[in-house]
Backbone bond lengths (Angstrom), bond angles and torsions (degrees), N, CA, C in turn:
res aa  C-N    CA-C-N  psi(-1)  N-CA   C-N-CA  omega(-1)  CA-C   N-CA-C  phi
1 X - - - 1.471 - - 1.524 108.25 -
2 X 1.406 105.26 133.43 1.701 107.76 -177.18 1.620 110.31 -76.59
3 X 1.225 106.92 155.85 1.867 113.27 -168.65 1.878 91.97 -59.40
4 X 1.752 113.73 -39.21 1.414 112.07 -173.98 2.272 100.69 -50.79
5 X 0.863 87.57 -81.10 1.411 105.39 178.06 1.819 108.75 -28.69
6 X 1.057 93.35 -26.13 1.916 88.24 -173.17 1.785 89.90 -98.30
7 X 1.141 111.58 -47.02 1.866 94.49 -167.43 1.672 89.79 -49.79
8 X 1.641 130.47 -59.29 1.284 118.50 -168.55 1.312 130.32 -54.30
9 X 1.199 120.61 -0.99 1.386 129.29 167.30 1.336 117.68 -93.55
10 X 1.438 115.47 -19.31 1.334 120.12 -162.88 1.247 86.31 -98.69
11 X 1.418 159.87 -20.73 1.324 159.91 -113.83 1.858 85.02 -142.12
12 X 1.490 104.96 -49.77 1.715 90.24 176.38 1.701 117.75 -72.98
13 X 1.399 113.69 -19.80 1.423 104.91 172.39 1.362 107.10 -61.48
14 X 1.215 110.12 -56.53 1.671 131.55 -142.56 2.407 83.62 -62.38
15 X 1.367 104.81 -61.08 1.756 92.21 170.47 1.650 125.43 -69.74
16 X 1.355 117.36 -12.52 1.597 117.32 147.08 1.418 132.79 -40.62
17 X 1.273 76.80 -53.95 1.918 99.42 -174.12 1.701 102.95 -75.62
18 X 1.189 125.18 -65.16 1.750 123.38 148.73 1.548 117.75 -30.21
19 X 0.769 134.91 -43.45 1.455 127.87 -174.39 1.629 99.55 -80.06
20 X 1.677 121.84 -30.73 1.107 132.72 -159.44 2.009 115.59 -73.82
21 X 1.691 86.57 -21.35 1.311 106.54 -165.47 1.490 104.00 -115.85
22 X 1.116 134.86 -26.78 1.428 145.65 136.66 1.816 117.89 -5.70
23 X 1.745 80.73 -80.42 1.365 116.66 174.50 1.833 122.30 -47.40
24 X 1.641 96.04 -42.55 1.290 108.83 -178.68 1.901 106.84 -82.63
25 X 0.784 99.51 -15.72 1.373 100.56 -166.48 1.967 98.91 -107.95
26 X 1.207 121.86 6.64 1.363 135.78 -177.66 1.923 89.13 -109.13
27 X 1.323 109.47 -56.85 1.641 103.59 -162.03 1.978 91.43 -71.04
28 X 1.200 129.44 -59.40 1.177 121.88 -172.43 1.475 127.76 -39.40
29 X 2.262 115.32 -36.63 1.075 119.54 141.55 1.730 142.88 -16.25
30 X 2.001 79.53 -79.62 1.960 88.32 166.48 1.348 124.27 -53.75
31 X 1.624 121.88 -44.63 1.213 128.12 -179.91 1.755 109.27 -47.03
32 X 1.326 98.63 -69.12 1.856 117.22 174.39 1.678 81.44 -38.65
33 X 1.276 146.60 -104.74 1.370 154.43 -140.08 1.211 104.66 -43.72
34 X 1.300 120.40 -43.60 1.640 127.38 171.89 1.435 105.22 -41.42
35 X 1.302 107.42 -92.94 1.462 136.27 -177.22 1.678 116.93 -18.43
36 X 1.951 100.29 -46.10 1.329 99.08 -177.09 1.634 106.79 -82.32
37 X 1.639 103.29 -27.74 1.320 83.05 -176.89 1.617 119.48 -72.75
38 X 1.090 126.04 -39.39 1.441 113.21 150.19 0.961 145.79 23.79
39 X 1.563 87.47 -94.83 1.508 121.62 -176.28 1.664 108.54 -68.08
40 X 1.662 123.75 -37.75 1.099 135.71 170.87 1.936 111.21 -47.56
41 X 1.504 98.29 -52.28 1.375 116.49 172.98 1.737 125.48 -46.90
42 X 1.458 101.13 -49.11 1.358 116.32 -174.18 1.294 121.39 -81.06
43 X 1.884 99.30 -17.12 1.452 113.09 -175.94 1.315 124.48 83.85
44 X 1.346 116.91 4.12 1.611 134.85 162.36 1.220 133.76 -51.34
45 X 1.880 100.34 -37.24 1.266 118.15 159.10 2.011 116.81 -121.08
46 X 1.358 102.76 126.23 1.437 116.43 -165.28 1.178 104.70 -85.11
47 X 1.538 133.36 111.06 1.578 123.12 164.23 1.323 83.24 -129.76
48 X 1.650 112.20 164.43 1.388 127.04 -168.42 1.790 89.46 -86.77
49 X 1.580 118.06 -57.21 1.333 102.85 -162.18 1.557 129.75 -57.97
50 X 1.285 103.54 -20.84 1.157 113.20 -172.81 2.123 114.47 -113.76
51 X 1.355 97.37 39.67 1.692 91.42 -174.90 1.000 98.59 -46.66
52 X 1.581 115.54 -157.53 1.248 135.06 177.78 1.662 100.89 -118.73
53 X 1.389 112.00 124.89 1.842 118.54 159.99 1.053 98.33 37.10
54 X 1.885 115.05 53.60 1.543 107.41 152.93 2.025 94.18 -178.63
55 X 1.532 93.91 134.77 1.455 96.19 171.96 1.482 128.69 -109.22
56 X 1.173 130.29 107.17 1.278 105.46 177.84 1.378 136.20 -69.96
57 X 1.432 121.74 115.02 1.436 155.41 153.24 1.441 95.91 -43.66
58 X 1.278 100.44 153.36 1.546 134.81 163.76 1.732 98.27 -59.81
59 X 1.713 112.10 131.39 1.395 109.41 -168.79 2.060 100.60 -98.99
60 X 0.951 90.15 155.18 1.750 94.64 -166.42 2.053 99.10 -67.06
61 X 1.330 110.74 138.34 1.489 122.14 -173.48 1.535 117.86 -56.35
62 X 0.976 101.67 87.80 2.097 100.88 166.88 1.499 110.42 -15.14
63 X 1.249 113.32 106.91 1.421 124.79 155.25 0.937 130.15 -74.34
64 X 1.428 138.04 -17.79 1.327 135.65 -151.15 1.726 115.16 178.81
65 X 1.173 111.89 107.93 1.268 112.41 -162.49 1.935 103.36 -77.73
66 X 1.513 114.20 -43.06 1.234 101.78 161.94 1.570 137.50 -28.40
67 X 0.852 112.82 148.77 1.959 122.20 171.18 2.200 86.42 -88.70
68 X 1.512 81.87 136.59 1.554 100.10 -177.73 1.387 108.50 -103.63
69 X 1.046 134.45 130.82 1.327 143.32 -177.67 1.546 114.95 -69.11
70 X 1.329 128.47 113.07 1.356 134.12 179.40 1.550 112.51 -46.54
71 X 1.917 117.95 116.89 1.624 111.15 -177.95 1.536 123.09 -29.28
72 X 0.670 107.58 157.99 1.752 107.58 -171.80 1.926 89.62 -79.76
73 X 1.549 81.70 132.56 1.894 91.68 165.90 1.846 96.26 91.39
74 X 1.413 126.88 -18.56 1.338 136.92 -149.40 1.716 78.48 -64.31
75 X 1.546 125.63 143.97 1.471 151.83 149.45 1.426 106.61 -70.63
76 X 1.591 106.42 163.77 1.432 114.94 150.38 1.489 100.80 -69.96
77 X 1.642 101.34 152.59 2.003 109.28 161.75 1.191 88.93 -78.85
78 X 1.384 101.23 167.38 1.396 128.37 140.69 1.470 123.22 -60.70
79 X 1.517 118.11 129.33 1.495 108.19 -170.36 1.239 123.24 -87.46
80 X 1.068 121.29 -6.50 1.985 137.02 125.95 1.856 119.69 -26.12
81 X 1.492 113.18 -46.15 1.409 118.48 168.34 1.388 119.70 -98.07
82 X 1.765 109.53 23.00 1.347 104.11 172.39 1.337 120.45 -121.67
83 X 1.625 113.48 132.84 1.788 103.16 -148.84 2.090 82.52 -99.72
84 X 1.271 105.26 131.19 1.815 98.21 162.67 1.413 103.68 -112.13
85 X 1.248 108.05 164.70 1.745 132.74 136.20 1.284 122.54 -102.55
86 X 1.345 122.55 141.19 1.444 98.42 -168.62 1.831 91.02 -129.06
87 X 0.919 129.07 116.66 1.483 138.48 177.16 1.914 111.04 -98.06
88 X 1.231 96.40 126.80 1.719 102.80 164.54 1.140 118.23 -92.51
89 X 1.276 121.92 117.39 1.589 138.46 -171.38 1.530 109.60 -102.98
90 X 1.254 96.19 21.69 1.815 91.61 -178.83 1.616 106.27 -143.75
91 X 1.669 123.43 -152.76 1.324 102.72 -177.20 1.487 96.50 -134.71
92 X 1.170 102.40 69.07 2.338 105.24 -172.82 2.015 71.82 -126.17
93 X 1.437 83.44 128.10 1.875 93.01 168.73 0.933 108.57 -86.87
94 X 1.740 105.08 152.78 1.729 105.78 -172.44 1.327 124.72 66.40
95 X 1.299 117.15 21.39 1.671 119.26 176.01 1.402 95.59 -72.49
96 X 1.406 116.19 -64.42 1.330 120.75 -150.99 1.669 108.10 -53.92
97 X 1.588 99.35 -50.41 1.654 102.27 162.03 0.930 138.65 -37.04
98 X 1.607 132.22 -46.72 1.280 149.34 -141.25 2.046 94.24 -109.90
99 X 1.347 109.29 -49.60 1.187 117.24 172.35 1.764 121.63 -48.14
100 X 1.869 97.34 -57.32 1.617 103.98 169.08 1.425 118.81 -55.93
101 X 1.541 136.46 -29.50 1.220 151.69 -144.33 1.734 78.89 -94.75
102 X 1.301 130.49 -42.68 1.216 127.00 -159.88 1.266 108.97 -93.94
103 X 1.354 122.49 -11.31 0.980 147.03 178.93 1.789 116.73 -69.55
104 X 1.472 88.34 -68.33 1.482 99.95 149.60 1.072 134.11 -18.95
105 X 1.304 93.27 -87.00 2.057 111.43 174.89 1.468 99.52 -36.81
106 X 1.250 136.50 -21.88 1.314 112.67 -171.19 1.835 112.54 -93.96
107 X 1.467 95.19 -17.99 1.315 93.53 -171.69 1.985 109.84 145.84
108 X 1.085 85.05 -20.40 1.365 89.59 -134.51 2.186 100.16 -73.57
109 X 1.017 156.48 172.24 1.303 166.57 -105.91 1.728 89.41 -165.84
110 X 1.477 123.39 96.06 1.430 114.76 -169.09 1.857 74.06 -126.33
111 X 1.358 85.49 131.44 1.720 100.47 -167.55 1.748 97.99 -92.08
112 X 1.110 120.11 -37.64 1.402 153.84 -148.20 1.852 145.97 -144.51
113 X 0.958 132.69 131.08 1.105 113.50 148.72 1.651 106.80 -170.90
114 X 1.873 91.33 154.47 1.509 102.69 -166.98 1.633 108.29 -171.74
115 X 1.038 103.32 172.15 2.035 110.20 -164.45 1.864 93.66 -75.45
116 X 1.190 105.44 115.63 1.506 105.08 147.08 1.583 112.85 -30.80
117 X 1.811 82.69 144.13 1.301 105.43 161.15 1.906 121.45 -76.52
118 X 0.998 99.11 -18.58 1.410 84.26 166.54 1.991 103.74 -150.97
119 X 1.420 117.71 166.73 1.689 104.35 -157.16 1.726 80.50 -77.48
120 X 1.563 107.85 177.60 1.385 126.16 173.01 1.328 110.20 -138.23
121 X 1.843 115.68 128.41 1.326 132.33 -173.73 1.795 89.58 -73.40
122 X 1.602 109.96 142.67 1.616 93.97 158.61 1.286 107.78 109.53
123 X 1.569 116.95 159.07 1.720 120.04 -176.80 1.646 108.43 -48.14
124 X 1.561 89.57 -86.70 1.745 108.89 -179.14 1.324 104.75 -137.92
125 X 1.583 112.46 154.33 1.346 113.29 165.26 1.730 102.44 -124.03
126 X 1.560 118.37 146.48 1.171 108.32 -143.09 2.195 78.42 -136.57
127 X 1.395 107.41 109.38 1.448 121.32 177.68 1.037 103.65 -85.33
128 X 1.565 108.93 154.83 1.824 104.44 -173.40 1.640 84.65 -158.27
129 X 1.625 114.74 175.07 1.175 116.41 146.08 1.524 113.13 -120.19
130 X 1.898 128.60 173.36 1.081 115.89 154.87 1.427 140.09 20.75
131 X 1.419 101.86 -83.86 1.279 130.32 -179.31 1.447 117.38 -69.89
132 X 1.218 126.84 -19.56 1.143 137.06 164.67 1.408 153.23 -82.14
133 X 1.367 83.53 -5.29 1.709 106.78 174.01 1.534 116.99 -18.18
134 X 1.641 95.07 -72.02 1.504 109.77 -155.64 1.875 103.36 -78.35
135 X 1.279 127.88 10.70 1.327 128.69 173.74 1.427 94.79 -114.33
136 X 1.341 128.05 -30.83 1.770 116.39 161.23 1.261 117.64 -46.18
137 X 1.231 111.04 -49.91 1.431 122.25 175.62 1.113 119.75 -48.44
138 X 1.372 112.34 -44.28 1.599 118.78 -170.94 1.822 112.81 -71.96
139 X 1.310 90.83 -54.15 1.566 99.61 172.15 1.390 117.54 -49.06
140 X 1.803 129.85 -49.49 1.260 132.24 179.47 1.572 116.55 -71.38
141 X 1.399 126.75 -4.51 1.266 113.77 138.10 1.030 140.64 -68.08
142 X 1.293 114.57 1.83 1.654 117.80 164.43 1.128 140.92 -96.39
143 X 1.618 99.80 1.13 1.414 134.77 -163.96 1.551 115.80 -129.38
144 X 1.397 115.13 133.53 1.449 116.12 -162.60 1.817 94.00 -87.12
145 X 1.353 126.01 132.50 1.376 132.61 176.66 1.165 128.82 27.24
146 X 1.571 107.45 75.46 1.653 116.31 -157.86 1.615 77.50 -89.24
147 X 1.464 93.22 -173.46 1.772 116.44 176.36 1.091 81.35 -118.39
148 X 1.870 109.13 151.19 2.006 108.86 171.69 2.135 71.40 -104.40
149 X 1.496 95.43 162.46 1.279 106.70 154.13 2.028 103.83 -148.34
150 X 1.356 115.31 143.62 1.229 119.62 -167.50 1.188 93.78 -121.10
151 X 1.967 119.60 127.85 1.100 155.17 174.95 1.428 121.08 -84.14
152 X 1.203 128.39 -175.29 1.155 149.76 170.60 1.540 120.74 -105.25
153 X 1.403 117.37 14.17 1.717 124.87 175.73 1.218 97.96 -90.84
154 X 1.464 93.02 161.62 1.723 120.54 -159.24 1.690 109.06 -99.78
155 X 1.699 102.22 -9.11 1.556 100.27 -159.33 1.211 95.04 -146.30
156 X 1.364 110.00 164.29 1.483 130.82 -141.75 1.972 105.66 -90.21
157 X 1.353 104.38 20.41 1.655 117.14 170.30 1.270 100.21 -48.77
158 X 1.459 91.12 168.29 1.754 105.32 152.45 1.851 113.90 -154.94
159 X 0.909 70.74 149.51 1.807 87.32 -176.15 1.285 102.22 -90.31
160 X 1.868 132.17 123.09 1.663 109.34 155.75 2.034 95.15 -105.38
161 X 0.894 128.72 174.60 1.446 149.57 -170.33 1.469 108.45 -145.93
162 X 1.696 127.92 80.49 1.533 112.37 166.29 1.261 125.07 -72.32
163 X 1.577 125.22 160.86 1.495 117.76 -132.57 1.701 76.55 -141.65
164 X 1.206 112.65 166.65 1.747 112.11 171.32 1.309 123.91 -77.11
165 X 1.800 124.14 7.30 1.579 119.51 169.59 2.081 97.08 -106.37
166 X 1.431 94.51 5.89 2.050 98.94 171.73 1.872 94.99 -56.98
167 X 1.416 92.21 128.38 1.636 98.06 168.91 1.734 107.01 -107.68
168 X 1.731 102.15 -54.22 1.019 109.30 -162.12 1.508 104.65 -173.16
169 X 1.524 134.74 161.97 1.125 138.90 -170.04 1.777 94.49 -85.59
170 X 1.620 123.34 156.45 1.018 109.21 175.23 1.389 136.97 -68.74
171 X 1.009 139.92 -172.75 1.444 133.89 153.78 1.385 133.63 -55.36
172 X 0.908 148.89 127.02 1.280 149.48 -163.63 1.511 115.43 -56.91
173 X 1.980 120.47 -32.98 1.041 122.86 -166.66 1.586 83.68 -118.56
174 X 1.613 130.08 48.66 1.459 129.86 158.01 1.363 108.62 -132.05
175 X 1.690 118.41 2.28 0.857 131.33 -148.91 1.927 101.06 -88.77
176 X 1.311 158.16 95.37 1.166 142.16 -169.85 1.188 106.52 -89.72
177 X 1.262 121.82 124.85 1.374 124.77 166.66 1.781 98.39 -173.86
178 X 1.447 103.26 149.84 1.387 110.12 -172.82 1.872 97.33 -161.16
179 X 1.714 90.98 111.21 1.341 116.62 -164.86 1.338 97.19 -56.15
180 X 1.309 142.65 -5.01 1.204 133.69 -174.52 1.988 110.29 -128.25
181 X 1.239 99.05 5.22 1.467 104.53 168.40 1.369 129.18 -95.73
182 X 1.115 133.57 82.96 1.605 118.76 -173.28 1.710 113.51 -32.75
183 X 1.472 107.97 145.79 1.537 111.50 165.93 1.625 112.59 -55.92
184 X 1.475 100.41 168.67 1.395 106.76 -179.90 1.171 106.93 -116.60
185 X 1.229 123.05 154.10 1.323 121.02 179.99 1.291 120.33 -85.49
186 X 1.345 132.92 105.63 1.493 123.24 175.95 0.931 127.89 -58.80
187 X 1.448 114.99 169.74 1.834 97.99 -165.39 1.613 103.24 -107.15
188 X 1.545 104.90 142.40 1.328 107.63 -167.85 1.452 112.79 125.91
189 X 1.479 106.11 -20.82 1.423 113.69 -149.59 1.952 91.03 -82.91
190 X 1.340 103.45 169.97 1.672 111.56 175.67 1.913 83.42 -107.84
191 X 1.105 70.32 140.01 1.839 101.76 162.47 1.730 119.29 -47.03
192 X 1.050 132.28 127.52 1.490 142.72 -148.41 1.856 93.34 -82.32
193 X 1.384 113.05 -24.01 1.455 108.15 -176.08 1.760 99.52 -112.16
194 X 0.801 136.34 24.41 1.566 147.37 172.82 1.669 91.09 -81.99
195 X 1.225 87.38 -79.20 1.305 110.43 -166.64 1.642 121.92 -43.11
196 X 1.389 110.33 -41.11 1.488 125.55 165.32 1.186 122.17 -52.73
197 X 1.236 107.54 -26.47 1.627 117.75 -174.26 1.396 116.96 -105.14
198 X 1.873 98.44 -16.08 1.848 88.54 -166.22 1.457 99.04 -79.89
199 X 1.376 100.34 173.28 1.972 100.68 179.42 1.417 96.62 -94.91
200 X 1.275 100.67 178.32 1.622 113.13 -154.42 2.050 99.56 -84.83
201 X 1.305 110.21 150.75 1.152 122.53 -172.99 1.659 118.63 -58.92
202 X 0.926 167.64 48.81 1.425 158.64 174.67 1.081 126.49 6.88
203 X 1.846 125.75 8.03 1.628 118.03 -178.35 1.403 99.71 -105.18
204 X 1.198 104.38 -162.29 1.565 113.19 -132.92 1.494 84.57 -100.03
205 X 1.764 116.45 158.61 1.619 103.67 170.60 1.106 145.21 -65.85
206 X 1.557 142.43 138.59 1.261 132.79 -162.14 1.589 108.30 -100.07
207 X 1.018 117.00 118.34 1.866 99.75 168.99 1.440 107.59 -64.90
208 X 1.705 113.86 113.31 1.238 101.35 142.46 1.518 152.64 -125.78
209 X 1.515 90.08 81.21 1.594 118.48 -170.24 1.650 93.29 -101.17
């Protein structure tokens, strides 16, 4: 074999072997891209930008640091007429997922879910507006010592926020509620028509995602 003839052989390994590693390092890419997207999909892996079938919006401004007293006579909703978001305020992946999924099973209208905007000390904190009282209510019986916090939304949503002492939603047969019992008013609470009337608070906005 002539020295011409051998450099040209050596010149096709030498871009074999380059194309070989190219190639390998192109499929290992897609694979990696696969995998995360996936996992992003299924909710296995938690990043804020990319939840799943839900964006977080700017959360409506805390009005009122008091717990509001459920209207007098106010029912449980139906958990069919109750719309949630469910935000993870802590750093366990897949809360928000695993929580809405359970959420579900109960009935309930889970519009959303995705990582808080900022972490949260505490079980749950459960955002509402006005109008929403009596579906706050409903939701925080399922939940061991939520915080209520009352917003500035126009519609009968609710926000839950899990916090890093969130274990789990309660049990189904710990659950108190009786579609034909009005709530009670806890004590502490401000009056359901106080609140309707007072003007809106002047502090600064709260995220409550």
């Amino acid at each position: 074999m002539s020295e011409a003839e051998r450099a040209r052989k050596l010149r096709r390994r030498h871009m074999h072997e380059r194309q070989a590693v190219i190639f390998g390092v192109l499929l290992s890419f897609l694979a990696l891209s696969f995998v995360t997207a996936a996992a992003i999909y299924t909710g296995n892996l938690n990043i804020p930008l990319f939840s799943r079938a839900f964006t977080v919006k700017p959360s409506p401004t805390a009005t009122h640091d008091p717990q509001p007293c459920p209207p007098a006579g106010a029912l449980p909703v139906p958990a069919g007429n109750i719309t949630v978001n469910v935000y993870n305020g802590t750093n366990a992946t897949g809360l928000a997922k695993s929580t809405g999924d359970a959420l579900t099973q109960l009935g309930f209208k889970v519009k959303g879910e995705a990582n808080a905007i900022a972490s949260y000390t505490g079980t749950a904190r459960i955002s509402f507006g006005i109008q929403g009282i009596a579906q706050a209510y409903t939701l925080a019986a399922h939940v061991d010592n939520p915080e209520f916090q009352l917003d500035t939304r126009q519609d009968t949503s609710v926000d839950i926020t899990l916090g890093d002492k969130f274990l789990s939603l309660k049990a189904t047969d710990k659950v108190k509620l009786d579609p034909k019992t009005p709530f009670a008013p806890p004590p502490g609470c401000i009056p359901y028509n106080q609140l309707v009337t007072a003007p809106p608070a002047s502090s600064a906005p709260t995220p409550t995602s």
